[in-house]
C-alpha positions as YAML, in Angstrom:
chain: A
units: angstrom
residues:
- id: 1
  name: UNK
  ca: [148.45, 158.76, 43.73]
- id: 2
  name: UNK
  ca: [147.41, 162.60, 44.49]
- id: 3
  name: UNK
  ca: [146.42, 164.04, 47.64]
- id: 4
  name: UNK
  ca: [142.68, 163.94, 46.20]
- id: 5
  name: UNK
  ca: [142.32, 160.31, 45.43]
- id: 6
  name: UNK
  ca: [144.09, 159.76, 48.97]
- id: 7
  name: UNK
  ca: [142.50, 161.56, 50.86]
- id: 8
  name: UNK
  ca: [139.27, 159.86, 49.20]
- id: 9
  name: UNK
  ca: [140.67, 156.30, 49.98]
- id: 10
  name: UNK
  ca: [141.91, 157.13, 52.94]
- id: 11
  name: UNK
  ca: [138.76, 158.92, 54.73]
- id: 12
  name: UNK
  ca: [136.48, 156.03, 53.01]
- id: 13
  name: UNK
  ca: [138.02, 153.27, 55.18]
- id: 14
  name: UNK
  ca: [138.96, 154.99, 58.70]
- id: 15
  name: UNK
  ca: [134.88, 156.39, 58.38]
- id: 16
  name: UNK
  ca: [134.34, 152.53, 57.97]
- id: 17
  name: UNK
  ca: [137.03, 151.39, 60.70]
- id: 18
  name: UNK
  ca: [137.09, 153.85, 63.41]
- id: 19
  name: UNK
  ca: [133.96, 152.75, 64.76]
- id: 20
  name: UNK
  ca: [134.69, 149.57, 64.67]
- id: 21
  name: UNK
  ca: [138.27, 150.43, 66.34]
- id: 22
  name: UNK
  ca: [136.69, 152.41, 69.63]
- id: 23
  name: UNK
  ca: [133.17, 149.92, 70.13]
- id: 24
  name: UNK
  ca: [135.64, 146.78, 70.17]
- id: 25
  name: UNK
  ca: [138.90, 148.05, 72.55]
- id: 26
  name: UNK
  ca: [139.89, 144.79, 72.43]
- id: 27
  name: UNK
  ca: [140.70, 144.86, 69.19]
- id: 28
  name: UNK
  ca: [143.47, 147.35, 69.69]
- id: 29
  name: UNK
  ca: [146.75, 146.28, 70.36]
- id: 30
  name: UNK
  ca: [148.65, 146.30, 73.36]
- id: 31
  name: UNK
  ca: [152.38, 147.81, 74.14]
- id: 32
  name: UNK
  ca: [155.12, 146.57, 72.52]
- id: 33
  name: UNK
  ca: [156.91, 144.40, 75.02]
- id: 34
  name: UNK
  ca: [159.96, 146.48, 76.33]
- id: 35
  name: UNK
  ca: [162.22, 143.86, 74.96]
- id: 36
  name: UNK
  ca: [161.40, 145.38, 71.70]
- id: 37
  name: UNK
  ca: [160.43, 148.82, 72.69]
- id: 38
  name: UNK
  ca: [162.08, 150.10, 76.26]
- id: 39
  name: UNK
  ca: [159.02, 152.43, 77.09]
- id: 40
  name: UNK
  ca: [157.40, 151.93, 80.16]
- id: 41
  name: UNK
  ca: [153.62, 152.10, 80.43]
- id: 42
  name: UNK
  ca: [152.01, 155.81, 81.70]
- id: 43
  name: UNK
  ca: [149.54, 153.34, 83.78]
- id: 44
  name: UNK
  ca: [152.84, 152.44, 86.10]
- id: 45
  name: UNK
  ca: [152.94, 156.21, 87.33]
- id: 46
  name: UNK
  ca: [149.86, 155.97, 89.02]
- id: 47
  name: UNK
  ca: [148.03, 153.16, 91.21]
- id: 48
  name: UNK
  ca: [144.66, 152.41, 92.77]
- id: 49
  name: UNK
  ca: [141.29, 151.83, 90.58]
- id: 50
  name: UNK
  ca: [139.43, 154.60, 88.74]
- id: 51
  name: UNK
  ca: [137.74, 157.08, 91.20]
- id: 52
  name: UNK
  ca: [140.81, 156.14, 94.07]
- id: 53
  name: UNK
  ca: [143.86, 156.43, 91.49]
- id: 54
  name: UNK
  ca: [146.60, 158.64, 92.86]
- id: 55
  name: UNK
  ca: [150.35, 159.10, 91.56]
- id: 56
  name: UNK
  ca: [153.25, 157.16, 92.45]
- id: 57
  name: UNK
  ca: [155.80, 158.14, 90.15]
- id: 58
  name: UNK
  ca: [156.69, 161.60, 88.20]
- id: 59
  name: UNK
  ca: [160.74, 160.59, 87.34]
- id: 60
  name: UNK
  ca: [161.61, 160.58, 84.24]
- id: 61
  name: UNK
  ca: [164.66, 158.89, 81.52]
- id: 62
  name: UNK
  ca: [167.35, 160.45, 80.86]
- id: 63
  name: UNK
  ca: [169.42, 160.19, 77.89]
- id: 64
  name: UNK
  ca: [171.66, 161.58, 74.86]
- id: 65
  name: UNK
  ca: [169.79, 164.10, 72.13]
- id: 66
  name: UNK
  ca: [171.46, 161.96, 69.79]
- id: 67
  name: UNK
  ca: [168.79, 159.43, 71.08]
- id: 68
  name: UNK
  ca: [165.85, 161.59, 71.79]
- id: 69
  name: UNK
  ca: [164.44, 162.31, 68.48]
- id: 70
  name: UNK
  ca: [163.75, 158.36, 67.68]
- id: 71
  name: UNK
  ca: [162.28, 157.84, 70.93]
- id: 72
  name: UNK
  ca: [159.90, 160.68, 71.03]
- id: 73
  name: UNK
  ca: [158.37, 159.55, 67.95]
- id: 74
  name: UNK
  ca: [158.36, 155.66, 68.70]
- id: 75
  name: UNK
  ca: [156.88, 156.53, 71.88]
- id: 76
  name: UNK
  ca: [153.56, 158.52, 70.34]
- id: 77
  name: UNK
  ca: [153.22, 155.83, 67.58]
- id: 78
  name: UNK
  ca: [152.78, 153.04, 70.14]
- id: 79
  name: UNK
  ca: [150.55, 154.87, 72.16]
- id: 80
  name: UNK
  ca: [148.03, 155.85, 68.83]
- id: 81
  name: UNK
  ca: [148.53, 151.87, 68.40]
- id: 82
  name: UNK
  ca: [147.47, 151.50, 71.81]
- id: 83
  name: UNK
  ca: [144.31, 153.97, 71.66]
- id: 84
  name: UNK
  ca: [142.78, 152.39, 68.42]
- id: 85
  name: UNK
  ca: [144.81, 153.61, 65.40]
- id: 86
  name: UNK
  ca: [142.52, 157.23, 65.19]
- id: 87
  name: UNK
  ca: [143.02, 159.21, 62.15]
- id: 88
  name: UNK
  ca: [142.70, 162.15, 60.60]
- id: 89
  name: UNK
  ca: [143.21, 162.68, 56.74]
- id: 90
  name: UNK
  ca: [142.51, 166.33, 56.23]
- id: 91
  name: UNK
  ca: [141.62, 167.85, 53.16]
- id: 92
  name: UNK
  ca: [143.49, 171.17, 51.70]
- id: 93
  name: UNK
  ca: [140.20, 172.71, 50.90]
- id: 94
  name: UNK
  ca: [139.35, 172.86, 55.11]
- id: 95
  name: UNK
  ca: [143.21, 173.78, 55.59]
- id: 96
  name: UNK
  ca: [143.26, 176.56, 53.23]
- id: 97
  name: UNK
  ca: [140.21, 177.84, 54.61]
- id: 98
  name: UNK
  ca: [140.15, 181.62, 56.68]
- id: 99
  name: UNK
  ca: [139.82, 181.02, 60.07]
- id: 100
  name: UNK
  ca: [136.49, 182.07, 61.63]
- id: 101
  name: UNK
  ca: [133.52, 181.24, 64.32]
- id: 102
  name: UNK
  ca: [133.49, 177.44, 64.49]
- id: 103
  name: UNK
  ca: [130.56, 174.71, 65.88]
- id: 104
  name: UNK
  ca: [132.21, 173.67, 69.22]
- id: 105
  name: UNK
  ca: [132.67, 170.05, 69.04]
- id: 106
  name: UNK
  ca: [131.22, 167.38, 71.32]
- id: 107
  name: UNK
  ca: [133.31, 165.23, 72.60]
- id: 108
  name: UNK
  ca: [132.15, 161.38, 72.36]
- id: 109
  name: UNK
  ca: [130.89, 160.23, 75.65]
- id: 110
  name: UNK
  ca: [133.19, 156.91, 76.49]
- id: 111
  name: UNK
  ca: [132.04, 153.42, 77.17]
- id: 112
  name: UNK
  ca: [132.14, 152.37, 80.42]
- id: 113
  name: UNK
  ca: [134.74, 149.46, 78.96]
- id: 114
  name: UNK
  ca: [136.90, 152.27, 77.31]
- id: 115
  name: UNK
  ca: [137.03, 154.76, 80.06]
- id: 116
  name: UNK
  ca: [138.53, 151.70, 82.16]
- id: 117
  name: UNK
  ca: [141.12, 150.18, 79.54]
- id: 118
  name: UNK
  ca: [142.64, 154.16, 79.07]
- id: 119
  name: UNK
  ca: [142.25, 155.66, 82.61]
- id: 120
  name: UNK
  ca: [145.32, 154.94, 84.11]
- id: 121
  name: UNK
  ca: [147.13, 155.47, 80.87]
- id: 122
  name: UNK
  ca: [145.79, 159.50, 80.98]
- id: 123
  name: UNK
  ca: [146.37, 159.65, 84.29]
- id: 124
  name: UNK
  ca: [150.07, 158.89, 83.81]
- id: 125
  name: UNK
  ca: [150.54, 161.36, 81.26]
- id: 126
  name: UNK
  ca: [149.28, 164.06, 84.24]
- id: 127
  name: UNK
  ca: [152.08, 162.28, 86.49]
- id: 128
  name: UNK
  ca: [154.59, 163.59, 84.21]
- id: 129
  name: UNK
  ca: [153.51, 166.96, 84.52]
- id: 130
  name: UNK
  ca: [154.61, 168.80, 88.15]
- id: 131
  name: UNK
  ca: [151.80, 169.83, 90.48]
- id: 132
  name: UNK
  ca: [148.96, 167.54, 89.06]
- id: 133
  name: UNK
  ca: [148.08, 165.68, 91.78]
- id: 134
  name: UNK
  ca: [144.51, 167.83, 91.83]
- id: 135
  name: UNK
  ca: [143.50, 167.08, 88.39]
- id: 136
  name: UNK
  ca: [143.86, 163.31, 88.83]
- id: 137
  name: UNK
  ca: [141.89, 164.01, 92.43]
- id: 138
  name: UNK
  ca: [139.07, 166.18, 90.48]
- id: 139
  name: UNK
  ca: [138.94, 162.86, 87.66]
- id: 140
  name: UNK
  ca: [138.18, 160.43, 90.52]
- id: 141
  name: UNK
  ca: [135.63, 162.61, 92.03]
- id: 142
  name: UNK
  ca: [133.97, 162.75, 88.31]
- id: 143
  name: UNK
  ca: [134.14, 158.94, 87.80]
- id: 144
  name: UNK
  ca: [132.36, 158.93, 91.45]
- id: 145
  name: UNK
  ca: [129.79, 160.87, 90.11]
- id: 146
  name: UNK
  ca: [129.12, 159.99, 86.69]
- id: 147
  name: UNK
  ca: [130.59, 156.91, 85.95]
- id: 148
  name: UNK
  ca: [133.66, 154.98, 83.53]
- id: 149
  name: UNK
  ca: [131.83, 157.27, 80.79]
- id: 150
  name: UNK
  ca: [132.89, 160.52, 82.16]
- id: 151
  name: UNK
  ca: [135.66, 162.36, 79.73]
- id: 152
  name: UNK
  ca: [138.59, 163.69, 81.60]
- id: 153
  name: UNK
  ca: [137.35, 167.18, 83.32]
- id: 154
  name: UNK
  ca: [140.59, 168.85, 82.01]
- id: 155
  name: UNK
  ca: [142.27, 169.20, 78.73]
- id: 156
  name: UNK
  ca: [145.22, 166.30, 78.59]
- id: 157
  name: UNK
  ca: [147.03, 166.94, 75.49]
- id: 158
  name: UNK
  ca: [149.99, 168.74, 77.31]
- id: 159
  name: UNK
  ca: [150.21, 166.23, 79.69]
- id: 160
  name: UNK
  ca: [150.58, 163.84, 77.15]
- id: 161
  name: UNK
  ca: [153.31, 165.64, 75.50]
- id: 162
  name: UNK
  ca: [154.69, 166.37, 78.60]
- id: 163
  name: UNK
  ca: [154.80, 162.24, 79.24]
- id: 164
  name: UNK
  ca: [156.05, 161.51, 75.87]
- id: 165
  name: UNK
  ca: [159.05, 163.84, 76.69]
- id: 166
  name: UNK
  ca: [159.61, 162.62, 80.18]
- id: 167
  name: UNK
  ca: [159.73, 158.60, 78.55]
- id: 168
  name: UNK
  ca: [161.70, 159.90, 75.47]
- id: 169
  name: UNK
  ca: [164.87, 161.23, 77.50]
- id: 170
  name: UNK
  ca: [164.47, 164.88, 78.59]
- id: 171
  name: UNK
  ca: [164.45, 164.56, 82.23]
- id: 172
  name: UNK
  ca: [165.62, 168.13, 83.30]
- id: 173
  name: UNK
  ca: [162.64, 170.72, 82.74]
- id: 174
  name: UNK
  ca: [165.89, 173.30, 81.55]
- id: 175
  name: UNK
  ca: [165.96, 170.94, 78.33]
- id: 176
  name: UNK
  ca: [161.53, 170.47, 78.23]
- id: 177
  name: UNK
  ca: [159.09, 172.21, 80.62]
- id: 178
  name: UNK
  ca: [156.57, 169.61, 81.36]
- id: 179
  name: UNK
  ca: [153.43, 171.48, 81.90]
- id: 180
  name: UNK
  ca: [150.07, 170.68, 82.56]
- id: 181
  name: UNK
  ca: [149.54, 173.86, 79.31]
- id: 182
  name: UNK
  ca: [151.02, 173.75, 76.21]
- id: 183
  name: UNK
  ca: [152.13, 177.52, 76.36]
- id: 184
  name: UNK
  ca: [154.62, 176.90, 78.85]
- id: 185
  name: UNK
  ca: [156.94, 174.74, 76.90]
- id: 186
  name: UNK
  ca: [155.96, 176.91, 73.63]
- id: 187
  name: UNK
  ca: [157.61, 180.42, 75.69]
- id: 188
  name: UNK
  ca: [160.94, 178.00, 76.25]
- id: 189
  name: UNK
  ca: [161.01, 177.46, 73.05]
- id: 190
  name: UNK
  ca: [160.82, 181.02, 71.76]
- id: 191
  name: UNK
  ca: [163.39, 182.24, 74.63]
- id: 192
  name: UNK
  ca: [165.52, 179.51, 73.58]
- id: 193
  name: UNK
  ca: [165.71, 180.75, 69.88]
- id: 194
  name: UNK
  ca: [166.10, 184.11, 71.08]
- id: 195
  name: UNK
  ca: [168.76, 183.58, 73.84]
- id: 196
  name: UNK
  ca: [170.48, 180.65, 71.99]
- id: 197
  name: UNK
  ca: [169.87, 178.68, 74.92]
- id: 198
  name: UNK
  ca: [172.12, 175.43, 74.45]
- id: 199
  name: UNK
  ca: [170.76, 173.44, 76.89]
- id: 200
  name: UNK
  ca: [167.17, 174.01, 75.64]
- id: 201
  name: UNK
  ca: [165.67, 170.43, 73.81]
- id: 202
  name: UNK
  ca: [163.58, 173.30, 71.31]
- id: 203
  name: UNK
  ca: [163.51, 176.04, 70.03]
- id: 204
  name: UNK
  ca: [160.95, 178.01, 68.65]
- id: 205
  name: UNK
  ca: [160.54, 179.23, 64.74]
- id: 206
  name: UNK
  ca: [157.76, 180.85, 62.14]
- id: 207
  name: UNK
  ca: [156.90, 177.84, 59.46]
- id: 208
  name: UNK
  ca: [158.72, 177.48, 56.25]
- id: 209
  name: UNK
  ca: [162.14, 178.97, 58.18]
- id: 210
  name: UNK
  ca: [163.73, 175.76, 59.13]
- id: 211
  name: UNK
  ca: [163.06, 172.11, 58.02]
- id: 212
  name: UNK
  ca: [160.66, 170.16, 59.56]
- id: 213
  name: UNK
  ca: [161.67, 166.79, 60.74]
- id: 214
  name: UNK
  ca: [160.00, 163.74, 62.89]
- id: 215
  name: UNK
  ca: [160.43, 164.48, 66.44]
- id: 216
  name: UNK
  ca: [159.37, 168.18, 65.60]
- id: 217
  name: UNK
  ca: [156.08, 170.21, 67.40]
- id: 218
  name: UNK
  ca: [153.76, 172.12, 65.37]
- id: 219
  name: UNK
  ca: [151.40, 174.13, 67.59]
- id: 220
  name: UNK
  ca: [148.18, 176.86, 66.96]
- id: 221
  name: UNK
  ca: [146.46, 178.73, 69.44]
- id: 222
  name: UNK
  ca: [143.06, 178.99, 69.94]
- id: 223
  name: UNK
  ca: [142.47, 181.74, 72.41]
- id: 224
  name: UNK
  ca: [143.97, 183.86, 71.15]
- id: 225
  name: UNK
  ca: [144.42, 182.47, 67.44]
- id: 226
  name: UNK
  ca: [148.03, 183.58, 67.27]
- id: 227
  name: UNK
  ca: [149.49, 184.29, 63.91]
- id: 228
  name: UNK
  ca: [153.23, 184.89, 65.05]
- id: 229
  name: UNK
  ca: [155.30, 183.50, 67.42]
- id: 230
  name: UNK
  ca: [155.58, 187.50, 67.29]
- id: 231
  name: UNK
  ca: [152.20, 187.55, 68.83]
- id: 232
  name: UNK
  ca: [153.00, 184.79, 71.50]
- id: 233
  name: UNK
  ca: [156.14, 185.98, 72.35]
- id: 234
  name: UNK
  ca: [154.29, 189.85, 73.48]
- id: 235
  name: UNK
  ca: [152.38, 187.81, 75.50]
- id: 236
  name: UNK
  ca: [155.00, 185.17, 76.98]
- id: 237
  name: UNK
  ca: [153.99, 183.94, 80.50]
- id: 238
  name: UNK
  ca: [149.98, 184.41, 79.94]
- id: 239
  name: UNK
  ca: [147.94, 182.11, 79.73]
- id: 240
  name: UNK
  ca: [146.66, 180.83, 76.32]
- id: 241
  name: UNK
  ca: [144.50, 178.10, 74.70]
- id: 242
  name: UNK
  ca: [147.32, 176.22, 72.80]
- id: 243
  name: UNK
  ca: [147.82, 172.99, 70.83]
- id: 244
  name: UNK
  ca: [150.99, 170.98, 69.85]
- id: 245
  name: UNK
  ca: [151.34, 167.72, 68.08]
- id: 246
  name: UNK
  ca: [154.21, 165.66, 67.08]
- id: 247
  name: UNK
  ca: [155.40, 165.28, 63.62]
- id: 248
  name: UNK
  ca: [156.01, 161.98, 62.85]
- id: 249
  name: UNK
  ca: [156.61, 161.92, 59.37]
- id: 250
  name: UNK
  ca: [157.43, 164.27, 56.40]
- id: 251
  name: UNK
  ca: [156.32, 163.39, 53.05]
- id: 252
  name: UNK
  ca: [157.70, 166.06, 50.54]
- id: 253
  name: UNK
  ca: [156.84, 164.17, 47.30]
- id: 254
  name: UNK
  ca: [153.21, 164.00, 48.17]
- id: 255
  name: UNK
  ca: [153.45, 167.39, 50.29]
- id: 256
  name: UNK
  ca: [152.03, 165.99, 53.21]
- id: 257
  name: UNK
  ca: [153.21, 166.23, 57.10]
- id: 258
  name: UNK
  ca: [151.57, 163.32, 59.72]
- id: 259
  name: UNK
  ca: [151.48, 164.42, 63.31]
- id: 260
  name: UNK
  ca: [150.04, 162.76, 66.60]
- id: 261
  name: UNK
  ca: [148.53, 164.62, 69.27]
- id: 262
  name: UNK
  ca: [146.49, 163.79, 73.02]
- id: 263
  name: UNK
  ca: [143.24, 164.59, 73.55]
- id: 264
  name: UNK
  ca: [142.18, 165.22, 69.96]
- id: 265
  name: UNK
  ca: [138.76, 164.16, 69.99]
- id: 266
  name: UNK
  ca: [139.16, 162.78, 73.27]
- id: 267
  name: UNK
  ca: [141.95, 160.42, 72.12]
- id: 268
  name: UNK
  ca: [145.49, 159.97, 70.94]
- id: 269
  name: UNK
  ca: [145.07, 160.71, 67.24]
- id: 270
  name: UNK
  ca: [147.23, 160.93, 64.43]
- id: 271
  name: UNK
  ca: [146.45, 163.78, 61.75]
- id: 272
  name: UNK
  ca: [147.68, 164.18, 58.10]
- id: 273
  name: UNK
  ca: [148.18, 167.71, 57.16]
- id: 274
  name: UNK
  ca: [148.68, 168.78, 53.68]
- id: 275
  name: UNK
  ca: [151.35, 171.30, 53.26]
- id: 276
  name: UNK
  ca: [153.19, 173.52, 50.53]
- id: 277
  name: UNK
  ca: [156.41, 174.93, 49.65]
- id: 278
  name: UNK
  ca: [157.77, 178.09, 48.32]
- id: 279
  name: UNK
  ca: [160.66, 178.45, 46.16]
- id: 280
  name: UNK
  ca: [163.64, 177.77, 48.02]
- id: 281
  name: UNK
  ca: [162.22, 177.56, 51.60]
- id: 282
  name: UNK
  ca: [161.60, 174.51, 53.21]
- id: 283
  name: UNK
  ca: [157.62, 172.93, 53.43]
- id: 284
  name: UNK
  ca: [155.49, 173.40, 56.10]
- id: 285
  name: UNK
  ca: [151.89, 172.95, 56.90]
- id: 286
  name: UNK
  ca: [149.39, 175.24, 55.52]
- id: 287
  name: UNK
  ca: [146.77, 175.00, 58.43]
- id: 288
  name: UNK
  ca: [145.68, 172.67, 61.12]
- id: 289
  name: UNK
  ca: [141.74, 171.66, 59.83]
- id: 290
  name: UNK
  ca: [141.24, 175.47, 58.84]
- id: 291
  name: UNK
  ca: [143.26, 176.49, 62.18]
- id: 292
  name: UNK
  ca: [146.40, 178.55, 62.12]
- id: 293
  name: UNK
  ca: [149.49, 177.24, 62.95]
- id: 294
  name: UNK
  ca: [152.34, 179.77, 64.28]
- id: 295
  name: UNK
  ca: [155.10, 177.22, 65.54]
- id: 296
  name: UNK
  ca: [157.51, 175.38, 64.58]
- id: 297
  name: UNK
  ca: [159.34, 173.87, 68.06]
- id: 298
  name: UNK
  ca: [162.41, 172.55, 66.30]
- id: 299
  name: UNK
  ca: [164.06, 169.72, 68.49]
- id: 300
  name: UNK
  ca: [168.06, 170.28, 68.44]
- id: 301
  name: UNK
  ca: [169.20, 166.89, 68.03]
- id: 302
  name: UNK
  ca: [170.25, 165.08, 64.90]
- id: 303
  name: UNK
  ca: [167.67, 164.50, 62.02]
- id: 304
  name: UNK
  ca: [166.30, 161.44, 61.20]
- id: 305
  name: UNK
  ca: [164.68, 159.84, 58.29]
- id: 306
  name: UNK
  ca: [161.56, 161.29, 57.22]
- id: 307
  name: UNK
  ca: [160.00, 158.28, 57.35]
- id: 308
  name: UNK
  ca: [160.60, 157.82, 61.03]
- id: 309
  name: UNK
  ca: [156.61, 156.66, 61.54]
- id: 310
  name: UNK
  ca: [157.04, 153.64, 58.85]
- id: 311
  name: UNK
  ca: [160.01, 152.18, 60.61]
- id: 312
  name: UNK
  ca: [157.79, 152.63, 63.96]
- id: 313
  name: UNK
  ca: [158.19, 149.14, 66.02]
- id: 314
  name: UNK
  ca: [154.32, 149.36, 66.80]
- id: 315
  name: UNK
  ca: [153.77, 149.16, 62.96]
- id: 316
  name: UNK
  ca: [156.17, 146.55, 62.03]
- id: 317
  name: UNK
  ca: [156.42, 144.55, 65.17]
- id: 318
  name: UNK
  ca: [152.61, 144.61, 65.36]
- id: 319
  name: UNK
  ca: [150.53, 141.69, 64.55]
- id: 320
  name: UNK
  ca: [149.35, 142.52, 60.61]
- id: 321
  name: UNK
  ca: [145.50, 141.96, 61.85]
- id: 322
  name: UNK
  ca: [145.54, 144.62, 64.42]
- id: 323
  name: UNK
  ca: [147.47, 146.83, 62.02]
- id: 324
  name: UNK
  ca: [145.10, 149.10, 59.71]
- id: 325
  name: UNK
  ca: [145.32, 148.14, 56.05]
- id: 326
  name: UNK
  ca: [144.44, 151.66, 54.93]
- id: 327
  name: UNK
  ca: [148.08, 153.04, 56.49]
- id: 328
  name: UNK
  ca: [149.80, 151.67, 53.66]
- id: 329
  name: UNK
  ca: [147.84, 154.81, 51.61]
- id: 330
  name: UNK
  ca: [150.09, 157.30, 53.92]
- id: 331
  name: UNK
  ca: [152.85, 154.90, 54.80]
- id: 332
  name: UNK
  ca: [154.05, 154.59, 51.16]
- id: 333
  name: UNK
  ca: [157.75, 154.06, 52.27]
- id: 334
  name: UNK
  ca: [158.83, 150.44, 53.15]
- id: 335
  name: UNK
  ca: [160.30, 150.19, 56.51]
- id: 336
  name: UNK
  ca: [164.32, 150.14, 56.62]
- id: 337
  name: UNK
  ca: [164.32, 148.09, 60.06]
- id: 338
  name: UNK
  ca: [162.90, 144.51, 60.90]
- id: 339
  name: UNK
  ca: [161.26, 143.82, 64.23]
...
């Protein structure tokens, strides 16, 4: 099947389903029992009801490289499970697009029933980042004012890469600077490459350089809309507008790399990016929905299967009604492991 008639497919069901998916929250699944996956839940960071939660806990695991990689991408998969399965098939005509002035988008206003099932979940991604105590304060003084159906104040999408780091083994902020800003563990990464850093978990290079493997970041900026890591790294230690997801799986036959990012759209989402590849240079991602990419945060640990996101315990270990029939259109490989 070609990207077109995919992405067709694809889009034509989640438009269908991911209504469905964030009206009904209890139709999403829950964690994995740690019998079967050894994460422990963000929510246990933190304690206290919305609008009086506080944190308790900001340690993290850890472990070998040799074990990282797996984790890092088991962990995101079970927490899109856990926020409703949101995706993003994106079409090479928006990808390939020049970057320009774009509507700003508005995030989704959440029930008062969702706001409560996923509050202590975001608020134990910020307990993996240092210093954060104020943003979980200035959340609870928003819930106070408005309501369950307040949106987090502050951008959480580093804080949730931050926690998905701190549960996947990289404990010392030398290997991963947990950050409450993307930018912060994106300079590490490009001082890493350029020092040779060896205790460094990334390192930073352009796309198409080095092959891209699950467990991998792929980040853009915003403001500014970097290019270059060039461009970042004249501007290392300023603050920036930055994104970075987590590649999950590689698809080279079908030229196609799925990532999962926080706070896209106000959730944990998972995004299929169509990519390309030049003669002789590895495939990378031609855009993120129109926006540049400039990274490639390549973790230095061993590969593993490309796959990675099909042998996922939350997709085989989950019960096949809670499990979106549409995945098998971008899960095409079989899983290789049983629960």
């Amino acid at each position: 099947m070609n990207f077109a008639s995919k992405y067709l497919l694809t889009c034509a069901f989640f438009c269908a389903i991911t209504p469905v998916l964030h009206a009904q929250n209890n139709e999403s699944p829950e964690r994995l029992p740690r019998s079967i996956l050894d994460v422990r839940p963000p929510s246990e960071r933190v304690q206290g009801n919305p609008g009086a939660l506080r944190v308790i806990d900001r340690s993290c695991r850890a472990l070998p490289l040799d074990q990282v990689r797996r984790r890092i991408v088991d962990t995101a998969v079970q927490e899109w499970a856990y926020f409703g399965y949101s995706t993003d098939l994106q079409a090479r005509e928006i990808a390939q697009q020049e970057t320009g002035p774009r509507r700003p988008f508005v995030y989704p206003r959440m029930t008062p029933a969702e706001g409560e099932r996923l509050a202590t979940s975001i608020a134990g991604y910020w307990a993996a980042t240092p210093n954060s105590d104020w943003i979980v304060q200035r959340q609870n003084a928003a819930w106070s004012e408005s309501g369950m159906g307040a949106r987090w104040r502050d951008a959480w999408s580093a804080a949730f890469i931050s926690w998905v780091m701190c549960e996947g083994g990289l404990a010392d902020s030398d290997q991963f600077k947990r950050a409450i800003a993307h930018h912060s563990y994106i300079d590490q990464a490009i001082v890493a490459s350029d020092t040779q850093d060896p205790v460094a978990a990334y390192r930073a290079f352009p796309l198409g350089v080095q092959t891209i493997v699950p467990g991998d970041l792929l980040c853009r900026g915003s403001r500014p809309a970097y290019r270059s890591i060039e461009e970042r790294r004249a501007q290392l230690g300023v603050g920036a507008r930055t994104h970075c997801d987590i590649v999950v799986s590689v698809d080279e036959r079908n030229e196609q790399i799925t990532v999962i990012g926080g706070n896209v759209r106000a959730t944990v989402r998972m995004k299929i990016m169509p990519a390309t590849k030049d003669a002789d240079s590895p495939m990378r991602p031609i855009a993120d929905n129109g926006r540049a990419l400039f990274a490639h945060l390549q973790l230095q640990a061993p590969e593993i299967e490309a796959t990675a996101l099909a042998n996922s315990p939350s997709l085989i270990c989950a019960p096949n009604e809670t499990t979106p029939p549409a995945l098998a259109l971008v899960l095409e490989a079989k899983p290789t492991t049983s629960c």
